[in-house]
C-alpha positions in Angstrom: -33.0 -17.1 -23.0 -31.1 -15.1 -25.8 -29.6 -12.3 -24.3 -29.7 -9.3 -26.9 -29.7 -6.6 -24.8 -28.2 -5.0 -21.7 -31.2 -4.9 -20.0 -31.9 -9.1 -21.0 -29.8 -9.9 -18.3 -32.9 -8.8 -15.6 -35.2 -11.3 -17.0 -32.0 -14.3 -17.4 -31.1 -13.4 -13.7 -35.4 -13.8 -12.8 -35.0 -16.9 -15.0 -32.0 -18.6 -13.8 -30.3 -17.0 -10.8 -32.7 -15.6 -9.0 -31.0 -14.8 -6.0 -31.6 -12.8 -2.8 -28.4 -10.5 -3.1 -28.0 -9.8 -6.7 -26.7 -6.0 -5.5 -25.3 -5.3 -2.0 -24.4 -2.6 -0.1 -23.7 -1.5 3.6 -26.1 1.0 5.3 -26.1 1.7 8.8 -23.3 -0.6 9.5 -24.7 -3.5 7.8 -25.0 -5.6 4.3 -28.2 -4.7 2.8 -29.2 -6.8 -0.5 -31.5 -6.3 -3.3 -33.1 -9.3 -4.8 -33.0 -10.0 -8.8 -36.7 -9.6 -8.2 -36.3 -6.2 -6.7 -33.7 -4.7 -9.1 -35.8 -5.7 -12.1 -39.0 -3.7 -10.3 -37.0 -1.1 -9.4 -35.2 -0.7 -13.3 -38.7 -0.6 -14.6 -40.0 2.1 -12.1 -36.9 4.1 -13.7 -37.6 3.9 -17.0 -41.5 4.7 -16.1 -40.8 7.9 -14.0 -38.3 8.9 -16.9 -40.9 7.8 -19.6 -43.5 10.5 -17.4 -40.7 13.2 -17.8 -40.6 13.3 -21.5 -37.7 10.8 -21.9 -37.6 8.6 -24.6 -35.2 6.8 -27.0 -31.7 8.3 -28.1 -32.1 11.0 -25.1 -29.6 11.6 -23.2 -29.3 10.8 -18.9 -26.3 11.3 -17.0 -25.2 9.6 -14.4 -22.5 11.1 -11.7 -21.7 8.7 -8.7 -19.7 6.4 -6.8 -20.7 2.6 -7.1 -24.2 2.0 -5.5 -27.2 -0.4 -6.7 -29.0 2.8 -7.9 -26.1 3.1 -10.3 -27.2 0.1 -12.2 -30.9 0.1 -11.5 -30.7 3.6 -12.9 -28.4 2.1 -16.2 -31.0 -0.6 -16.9 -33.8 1.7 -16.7 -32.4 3.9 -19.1 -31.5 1.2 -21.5 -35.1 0.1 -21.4 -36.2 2.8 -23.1 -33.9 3.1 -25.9 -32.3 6.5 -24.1 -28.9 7.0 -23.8 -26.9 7.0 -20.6 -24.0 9.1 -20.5 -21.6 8.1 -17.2 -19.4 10.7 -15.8 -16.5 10.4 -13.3 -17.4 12.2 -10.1 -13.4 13.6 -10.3 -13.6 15.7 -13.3 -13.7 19.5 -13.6 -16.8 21.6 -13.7 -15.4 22.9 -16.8 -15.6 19.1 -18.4 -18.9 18.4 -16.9 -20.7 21.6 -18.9 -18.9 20.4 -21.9 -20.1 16.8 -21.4 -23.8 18.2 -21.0 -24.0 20.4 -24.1 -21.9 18.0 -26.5 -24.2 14.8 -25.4 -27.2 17.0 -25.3 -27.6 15.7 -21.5 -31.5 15.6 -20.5 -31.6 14.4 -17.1 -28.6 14.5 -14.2 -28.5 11.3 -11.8 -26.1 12.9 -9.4 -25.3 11.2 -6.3 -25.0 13.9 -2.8 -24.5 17.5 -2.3 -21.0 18.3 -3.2 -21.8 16.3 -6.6 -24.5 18.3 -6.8 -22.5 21.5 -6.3 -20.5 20.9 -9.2 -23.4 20.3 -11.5 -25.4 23.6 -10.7 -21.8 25.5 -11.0 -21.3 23.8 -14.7 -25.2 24.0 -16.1 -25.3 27.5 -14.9 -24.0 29.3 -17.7 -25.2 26.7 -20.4 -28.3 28.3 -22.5 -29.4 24.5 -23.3 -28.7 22.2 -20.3 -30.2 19.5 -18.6 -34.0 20.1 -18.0 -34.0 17.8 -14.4 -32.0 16.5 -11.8 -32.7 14.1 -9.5 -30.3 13.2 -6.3 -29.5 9.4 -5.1 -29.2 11.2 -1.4 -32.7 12.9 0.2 -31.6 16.6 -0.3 -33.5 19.6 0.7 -35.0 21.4 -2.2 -34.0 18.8 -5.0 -35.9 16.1 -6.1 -34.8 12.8 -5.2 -34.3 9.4 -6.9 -37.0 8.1 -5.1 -39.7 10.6 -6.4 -38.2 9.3 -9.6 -39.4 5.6 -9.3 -42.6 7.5 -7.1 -43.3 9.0 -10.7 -42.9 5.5 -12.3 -45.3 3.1 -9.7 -48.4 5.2 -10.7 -47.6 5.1 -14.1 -49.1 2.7 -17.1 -46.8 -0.2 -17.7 -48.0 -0.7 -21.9 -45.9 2.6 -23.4 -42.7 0.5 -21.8 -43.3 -2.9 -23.2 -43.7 -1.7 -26.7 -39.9 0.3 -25.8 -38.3 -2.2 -24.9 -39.2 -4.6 -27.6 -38.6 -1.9 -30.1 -34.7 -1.8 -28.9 -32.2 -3.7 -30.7 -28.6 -5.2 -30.6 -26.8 -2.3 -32.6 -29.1 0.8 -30.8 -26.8 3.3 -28.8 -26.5 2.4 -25.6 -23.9 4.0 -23.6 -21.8 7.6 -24.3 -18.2 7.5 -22.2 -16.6 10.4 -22.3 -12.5 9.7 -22.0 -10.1 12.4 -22.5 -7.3 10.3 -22.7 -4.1 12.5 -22.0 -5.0 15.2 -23.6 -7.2 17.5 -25.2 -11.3 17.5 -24.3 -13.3 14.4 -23.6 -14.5 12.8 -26.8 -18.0 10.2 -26.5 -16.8 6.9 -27.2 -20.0 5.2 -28.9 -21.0 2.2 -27.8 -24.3 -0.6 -28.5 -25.5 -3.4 -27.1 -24.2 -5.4 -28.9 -20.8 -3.8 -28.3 -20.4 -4.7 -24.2 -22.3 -7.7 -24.5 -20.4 -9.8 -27.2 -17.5 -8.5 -24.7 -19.2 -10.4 -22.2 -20.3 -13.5 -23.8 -16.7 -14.1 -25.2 -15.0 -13.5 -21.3 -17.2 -16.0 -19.4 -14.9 -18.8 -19.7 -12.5 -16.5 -17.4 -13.9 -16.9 -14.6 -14.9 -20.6 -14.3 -17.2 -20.8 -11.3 -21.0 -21.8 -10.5 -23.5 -19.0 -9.8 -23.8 -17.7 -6.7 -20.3 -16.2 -6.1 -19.5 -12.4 -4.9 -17.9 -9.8 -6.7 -16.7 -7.0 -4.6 -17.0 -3.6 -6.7 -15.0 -0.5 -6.2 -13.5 0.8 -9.6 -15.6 3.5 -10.6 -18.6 2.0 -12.7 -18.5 5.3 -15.0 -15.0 3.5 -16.3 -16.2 1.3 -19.3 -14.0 -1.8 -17.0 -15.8 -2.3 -14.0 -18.7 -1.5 -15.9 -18.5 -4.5 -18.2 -17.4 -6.7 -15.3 -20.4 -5.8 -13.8 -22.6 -6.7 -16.5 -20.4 -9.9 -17.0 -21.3 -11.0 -13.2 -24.4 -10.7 -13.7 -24.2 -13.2 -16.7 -22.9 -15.8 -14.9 -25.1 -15.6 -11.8 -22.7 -13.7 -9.5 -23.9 -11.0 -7.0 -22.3 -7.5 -6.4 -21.2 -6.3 -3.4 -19.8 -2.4 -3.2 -17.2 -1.5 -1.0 -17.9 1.9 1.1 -14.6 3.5 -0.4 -11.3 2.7 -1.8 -10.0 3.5 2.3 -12.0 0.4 3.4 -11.5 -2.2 0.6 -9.2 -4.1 3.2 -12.2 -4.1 5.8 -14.7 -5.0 2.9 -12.6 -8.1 1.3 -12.3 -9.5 5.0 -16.2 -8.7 5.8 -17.6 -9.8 2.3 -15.5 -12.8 1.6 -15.6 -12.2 -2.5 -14.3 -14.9 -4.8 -13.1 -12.2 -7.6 -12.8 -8.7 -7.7 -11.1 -6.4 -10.7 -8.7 -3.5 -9.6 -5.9 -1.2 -11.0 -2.3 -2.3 -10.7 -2.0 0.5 -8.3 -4.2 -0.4 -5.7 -2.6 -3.9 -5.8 0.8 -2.7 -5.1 -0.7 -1.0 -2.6 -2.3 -4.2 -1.0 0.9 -5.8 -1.4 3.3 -3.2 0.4 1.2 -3.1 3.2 1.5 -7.1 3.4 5.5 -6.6 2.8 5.4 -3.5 5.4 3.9 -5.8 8.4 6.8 -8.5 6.9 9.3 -5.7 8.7 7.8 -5.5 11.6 8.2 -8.9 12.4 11.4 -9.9 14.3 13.5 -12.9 14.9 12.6 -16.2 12.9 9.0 -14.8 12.3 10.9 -12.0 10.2 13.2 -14.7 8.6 10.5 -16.8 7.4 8.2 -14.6 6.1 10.7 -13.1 3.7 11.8 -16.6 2.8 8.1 -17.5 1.9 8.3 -13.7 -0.2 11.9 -14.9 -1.8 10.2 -18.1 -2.6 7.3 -15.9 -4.4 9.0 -13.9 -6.3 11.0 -16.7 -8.1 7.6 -17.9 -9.4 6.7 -18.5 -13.1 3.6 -19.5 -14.3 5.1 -21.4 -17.5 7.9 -23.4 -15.5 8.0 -26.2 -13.4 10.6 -25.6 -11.3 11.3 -28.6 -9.4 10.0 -30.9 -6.6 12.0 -28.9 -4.4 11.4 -25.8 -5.1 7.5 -26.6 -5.3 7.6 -28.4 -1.7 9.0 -25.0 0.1 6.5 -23.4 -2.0 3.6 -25.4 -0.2 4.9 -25.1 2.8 5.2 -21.1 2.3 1.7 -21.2 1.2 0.8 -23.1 4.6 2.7 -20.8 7.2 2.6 -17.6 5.3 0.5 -17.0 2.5 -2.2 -18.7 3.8 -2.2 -15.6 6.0 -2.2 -13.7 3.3 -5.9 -15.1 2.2 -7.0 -14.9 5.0 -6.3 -10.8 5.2 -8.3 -10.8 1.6 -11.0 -12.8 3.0 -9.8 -16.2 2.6 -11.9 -17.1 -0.4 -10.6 -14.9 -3.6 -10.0 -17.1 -6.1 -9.3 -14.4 -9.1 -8.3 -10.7 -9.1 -8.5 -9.1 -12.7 -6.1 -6.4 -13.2 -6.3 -3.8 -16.1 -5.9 0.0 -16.6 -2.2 -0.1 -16.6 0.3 -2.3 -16.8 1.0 -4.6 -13.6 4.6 -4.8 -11.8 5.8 -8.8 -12.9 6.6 -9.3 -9.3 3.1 -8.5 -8.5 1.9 -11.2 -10.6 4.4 -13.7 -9.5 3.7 -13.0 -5.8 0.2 -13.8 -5.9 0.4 -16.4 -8.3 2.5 -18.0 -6.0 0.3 -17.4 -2.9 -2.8 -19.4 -4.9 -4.4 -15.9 -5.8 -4.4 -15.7 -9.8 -4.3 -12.4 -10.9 -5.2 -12.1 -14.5 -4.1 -8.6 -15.9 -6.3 -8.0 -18.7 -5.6 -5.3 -22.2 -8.2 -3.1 -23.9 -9.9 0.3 -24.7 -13.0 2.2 -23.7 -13.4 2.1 -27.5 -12.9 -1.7 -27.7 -15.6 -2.5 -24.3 -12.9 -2.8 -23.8 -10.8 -6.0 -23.2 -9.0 -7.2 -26.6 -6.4 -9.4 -24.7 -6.3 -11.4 -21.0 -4.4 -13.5 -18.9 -6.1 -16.5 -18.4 -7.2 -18.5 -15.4 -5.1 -21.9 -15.7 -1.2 -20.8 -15.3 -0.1 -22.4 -18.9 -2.6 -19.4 -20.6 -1.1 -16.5 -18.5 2.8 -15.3 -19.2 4.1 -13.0 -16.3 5.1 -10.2 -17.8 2.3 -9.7 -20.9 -1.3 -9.5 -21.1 -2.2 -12.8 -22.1 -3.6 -13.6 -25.5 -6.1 -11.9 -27.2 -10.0 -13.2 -26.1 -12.2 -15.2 -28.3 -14.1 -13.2 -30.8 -11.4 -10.6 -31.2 -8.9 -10.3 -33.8 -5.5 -8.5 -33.3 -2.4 -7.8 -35.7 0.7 -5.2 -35.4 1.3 -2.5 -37.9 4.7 -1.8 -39.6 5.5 0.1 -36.9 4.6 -2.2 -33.6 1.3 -0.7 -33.2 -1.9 -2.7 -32.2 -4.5 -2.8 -34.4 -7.9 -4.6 -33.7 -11.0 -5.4 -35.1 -14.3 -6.9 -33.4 -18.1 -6.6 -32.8 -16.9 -5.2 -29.7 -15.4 -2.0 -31.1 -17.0 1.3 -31.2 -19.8 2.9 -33.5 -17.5 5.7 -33.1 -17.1 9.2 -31.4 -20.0 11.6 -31.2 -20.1 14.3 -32.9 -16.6 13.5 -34.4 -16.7 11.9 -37.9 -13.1 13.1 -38.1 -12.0 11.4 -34.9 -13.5 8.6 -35.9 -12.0 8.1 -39.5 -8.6 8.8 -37.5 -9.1 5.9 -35.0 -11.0 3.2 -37.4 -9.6 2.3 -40.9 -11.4 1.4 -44.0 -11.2 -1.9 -43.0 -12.5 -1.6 -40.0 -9.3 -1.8 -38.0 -9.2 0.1 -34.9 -6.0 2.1 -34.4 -4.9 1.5 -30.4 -1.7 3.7 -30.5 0.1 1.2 -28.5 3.0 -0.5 -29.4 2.9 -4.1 -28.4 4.8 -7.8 -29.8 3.8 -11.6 -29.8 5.6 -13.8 -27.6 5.5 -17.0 -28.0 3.0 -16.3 -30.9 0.9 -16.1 -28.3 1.0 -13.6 -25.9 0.3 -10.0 -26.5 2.8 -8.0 -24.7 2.5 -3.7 -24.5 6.1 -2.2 -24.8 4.9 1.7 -25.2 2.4 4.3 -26.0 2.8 5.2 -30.0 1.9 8.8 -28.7 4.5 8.7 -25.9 7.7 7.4 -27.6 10.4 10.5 -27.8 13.7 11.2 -29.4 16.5 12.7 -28.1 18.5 15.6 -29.6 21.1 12.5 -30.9 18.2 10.8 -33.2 17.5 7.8 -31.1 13.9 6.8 -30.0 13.0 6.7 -26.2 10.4 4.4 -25.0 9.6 6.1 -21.6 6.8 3.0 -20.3 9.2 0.2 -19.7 11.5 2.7 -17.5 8.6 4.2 -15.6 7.7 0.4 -14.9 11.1 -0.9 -13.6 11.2 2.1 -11.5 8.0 2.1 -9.7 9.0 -1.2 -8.7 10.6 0.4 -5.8 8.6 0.6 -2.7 10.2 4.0 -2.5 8.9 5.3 -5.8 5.4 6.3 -5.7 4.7 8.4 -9.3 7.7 8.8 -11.8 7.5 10.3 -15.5 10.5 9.8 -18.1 11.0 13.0 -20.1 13.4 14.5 -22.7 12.0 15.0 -25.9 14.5 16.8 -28.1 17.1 16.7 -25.4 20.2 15.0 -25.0 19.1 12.5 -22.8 16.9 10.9 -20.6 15.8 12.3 -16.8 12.9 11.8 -14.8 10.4 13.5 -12.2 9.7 11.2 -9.3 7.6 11.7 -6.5 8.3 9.5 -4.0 6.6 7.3 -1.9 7.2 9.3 1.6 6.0 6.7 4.2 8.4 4.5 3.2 11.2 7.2 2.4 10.4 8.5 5.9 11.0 5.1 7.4 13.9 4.8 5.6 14.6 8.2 6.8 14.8 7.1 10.1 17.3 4.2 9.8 19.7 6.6 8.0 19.8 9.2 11.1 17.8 12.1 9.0 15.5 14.6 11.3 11.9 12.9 11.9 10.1 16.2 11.5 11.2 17.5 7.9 8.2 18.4 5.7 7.8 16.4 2.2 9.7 19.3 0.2 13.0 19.5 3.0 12.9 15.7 2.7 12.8 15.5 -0.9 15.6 17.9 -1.4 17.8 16.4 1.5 21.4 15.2 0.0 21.0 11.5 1.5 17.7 11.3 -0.3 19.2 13.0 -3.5 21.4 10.2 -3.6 19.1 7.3 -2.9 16.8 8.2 -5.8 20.1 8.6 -8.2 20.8 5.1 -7.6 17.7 3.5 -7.7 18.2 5.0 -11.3 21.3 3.8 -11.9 20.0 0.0 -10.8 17.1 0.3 -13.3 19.7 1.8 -16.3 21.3 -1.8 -16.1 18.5 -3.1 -18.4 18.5 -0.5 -20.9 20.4 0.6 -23.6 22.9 3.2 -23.2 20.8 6.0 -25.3 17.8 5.3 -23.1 19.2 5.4 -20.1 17.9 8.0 -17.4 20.7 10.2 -16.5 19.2 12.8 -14.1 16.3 12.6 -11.4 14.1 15.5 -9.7 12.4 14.2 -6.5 8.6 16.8 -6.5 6.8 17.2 -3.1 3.2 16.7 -4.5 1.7 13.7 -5.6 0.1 14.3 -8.8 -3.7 13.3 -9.0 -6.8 13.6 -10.7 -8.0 17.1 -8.9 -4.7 18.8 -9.8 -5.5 17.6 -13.6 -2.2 15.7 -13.7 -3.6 12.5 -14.0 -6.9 11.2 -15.9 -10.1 9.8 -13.6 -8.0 6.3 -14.6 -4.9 7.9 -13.1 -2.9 8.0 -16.3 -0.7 10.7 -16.3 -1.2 13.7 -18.2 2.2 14.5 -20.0 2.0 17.5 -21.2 0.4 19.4 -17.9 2.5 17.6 -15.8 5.7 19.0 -18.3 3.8 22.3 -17.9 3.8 22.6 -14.4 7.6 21.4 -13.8 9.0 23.4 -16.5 11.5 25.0 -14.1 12.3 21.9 -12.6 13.1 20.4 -16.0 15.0 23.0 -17.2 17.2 23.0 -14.5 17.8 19.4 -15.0 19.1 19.8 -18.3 21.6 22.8 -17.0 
């Protein structure tokens, strides 16, 4: 069947897949699925109880939770109706949530448990025009729940939604996400149907397997990334299994056994550190061989055969070590999909080389958003870019390196912001990404910088800080670093480092086991270490970009503290803001 619209995919699942465990998660201890059948009821009991609460097309209903079935049930059922569905991160400030609510115009609140909860009655209770119901996914004492929602929609008359649903079409609004980017106040990115879905249609050939596979979910579904991928399951038959939290994705990939599963490069260095930190607790030839296999890894290149040799140590790596390595991952992912930042090359090369393709993938929330992916055979990814740009999707480079696309995927614009908008999308309907990116190869689309983020020094010359940032978080010790010196006379850096593994450093370097973060951080030894990971990583660049001071902070930045964005980008100018005396003293 043609699918036209979001919500299409219910009755193509019904019609083709129509399996037991289209949506799972654990309760109680245990897996608990949802049929097709039973998500497709449950989506139209949504957009019945809503239909009984006034709710009809082009309103507005928010929705503020972690991944959970009801997340999606809920986003089909607003669909259905023509209504809007405006997703917001659980992380973000009371101050953004009211502004959220009053710019969209936000009807109904979908909020997930108390604390959620909290936060919304704190930020609706000074707004003269705010939502006019909301409904919690948890049973909570004296609010109404999600399941008197669908209560509202099994008594009700079935006709008013059938003549909804056919009256929706390709180009309708479907979605508002509200991204903030840097700086300055969340804007609504616009997007249709037809937006996401031609998205979909044009990334199926990604992940070539049958129906029937599992996708393990834990980026947050409010992010226009996990969102699509969701959708994009879906399409090809998969089911969706949610982990309980970030803290438990190791327990969950080993329990749920997933063939493919999207992340942030973060979380994968994460993965892989904890791999490389078990390495070092080995001893004797155990020891020896795993970080042979990991030498053997790291040598790997996706566009070069590099001998019978060097591919027979490889398979026998892959048969005493990284088969281990699976195994830890559940022993059946055949594709992780990276995006949200740019992924470490070593990363790549790692788990290329241990039979796990990671495909990073390039895009916007204003784009649905991928424009550019590695692909699944090795000759279509290059370690070290993004990939090429996906089917469907054109791409071409400004005078001045920056990325400029133009696609059915691409926004209807920002709400409420005409001017925004004329800034973003030309005449021409090219959409202005602000990153500065190259061809290699003629091929593969590779990001060098933000246009936004590029400074010059006091001497004229332009710093790139991205590609510095990159080479140094490649250290295990590095765990957050930011490259400043706009208008100064050269380049420094804040790092905040990675204390577990300074601390067991620490310990083979005779320093006191009990110092806090801060006496650690300031300690001479560690002073030094830092200033020469930063003179290794100067070795690549040219002399006018090279870093030439370092300030080790005690705090790792994060989304509550507003130094980093709900897709933990950091925030520049607060995070300048907040270190000014640090920086000023670096520039002494």
């Amino acid at each position: 069947m043609e699918i036209r619209r979001t919500f299409d995919l219910l009755a193509h699942l019904a019609a083709t897949t129509p399996q037991a465990d289209c949506l799972v998660e654990k309760k109680a201890g245990t897996w608990q699925p949802l049929s097709a059948a039973r998500v497709q009821e449950l989506s139209n009991q949504v957009s019945l109880g809503l239909l009984q609460l006034g709710i009809g097309p082009n309103d507005k209903v928010a929705i503020i939770s972690a991944n959970r079935p009801e997340w999606v049930i809920a986003d089909f059922g607003i669909a259905q109706l023509g209504a809007v569905s405006v997703p917001m991160y659980p992380t973000i400030t009371v101050e953004d949530y009211r502004h959220i609510f009053q710019d969209a115009g936000v009807q109904v609140v979908l909020v997930e448990n108390e604390k959620l909860l909290a936060r919304v009655q704190e930020a609706t209770r000074t707004l003269t025009e705010g939502p006019r119901h909301i409904f919690t996914f948890e049973k909570l004492a004296g609010t109404r729940s999600f399941t008197e929602l669908l209560a509202l929609g099994q008594s009700a008359d079935t006709a008013p939604l059938t003549a909804l649903k056919a009256a929706v079409q390709p180009d309708d609004l479907l979605t508002l996400i509200y991204t903030s980017g840097t700086t300055g106040r969340p804007k609504g990115v616009m997007l249709s149907h037809r937006n996401i879905l031609f998205n979909c249609e044009n990334l199926t050939s990604y992940l070539p397997l049958p129906p029937g596979q599992k996708a393990l979910s834990f980026l947050p579904l409010s992010h226009i990334f996990e969102r699509t991928a969701t959708f994009l399951y879906l399409l090809l038959g998969f089911s969706v299994w949610y982990a309980e939290s970030v803290e438990l994705i190791a327990d969950n990939l080993r329990e749920v056994q997933p063939q493919v599963f999207t992340t942030v490069p973060r979380l994968l260095e994460k993965i892989y550190d904890k791999i490389v930190a078990k390495g070092h607790e080995l001893t004797g030839a155990k020891k020896k061989l795993f970080f042979w296999a990991l030498n053997l890894g790291l040598r790997y290149d996706t566009q070069k055969d590099q001998g019978a040799w060097y591919n027979a140590q490889l398979a026998l790596a892959n048969k005493l070590i990284f088969s281990k390595w699976r195994e830890a991952m559940g022993g059946q992912v055949c594709y992780i999909v990276s995006g949200g930042g740019a992924l470490q090359p070593r990363l790549a090369r790692v788990f290329w080389a241990a039979g796990i393709r990671v495909m990073e993938g390039y895009g916007m929330t204003e784009t649905s958003p991928v424009i550019a992916a590695s692909q699944p055979e090795a000759s279509g990814n290059l370690i070290g870019a993004v990939g090429p740009v996906i089917p469907g999707v054109e791409v071409k480079l400004a005078p001045d390196g920056e990325i400029l696309t133009r696609s059915p995927s691409v926004m209807q614009g920002y709400y409420n912001r005409p001017d925004l908008t004329a800034e973003t999308i030309d005449a021409e309907g090219w959409l202005h990404t602000g990153d500065i990116g190259e061809l290699v190869q003629g091929r593969f689309l590779k990001i060098t910088d933000r246009k936004k983020e590029m400074f010059k020094t006091s001497n004229g010359k332009y710093v790139a800080p991205q590609p510095l940032e990159s080479r140094l978080s490649e250290s295990p010790l590095v765990e957050q670093v930011m490259v400043v010196g706009e208008g100064r006379k050269f380049a420094a850096c804040l790092v905040v480092p990675a204390f577990a593994e300074l601390r067991a450093w620490a310990q083979t370097h005779n320093l006191p086991a009990d110092l806090p973060d801060a006496a650690l951080a300031a300690h001479t030894q560690v002073q030094h270490l830092y200033e020469q990971l930063v003179q290794q990583t100067n070795v690549a660049f040219a002399q006018w970009e090279q870093i030439k001071k370092v300030a080790l902070l005690p705090v790792v930045w994060s989304v509550e503290s507003g130094e980093l964005t709900p897709t933990l980008k950091v925030k520049r100018k607060i995070i300048s803001q907040n270190n000014q005396q640090r920086i000023e003293e670096l520039y002494r």
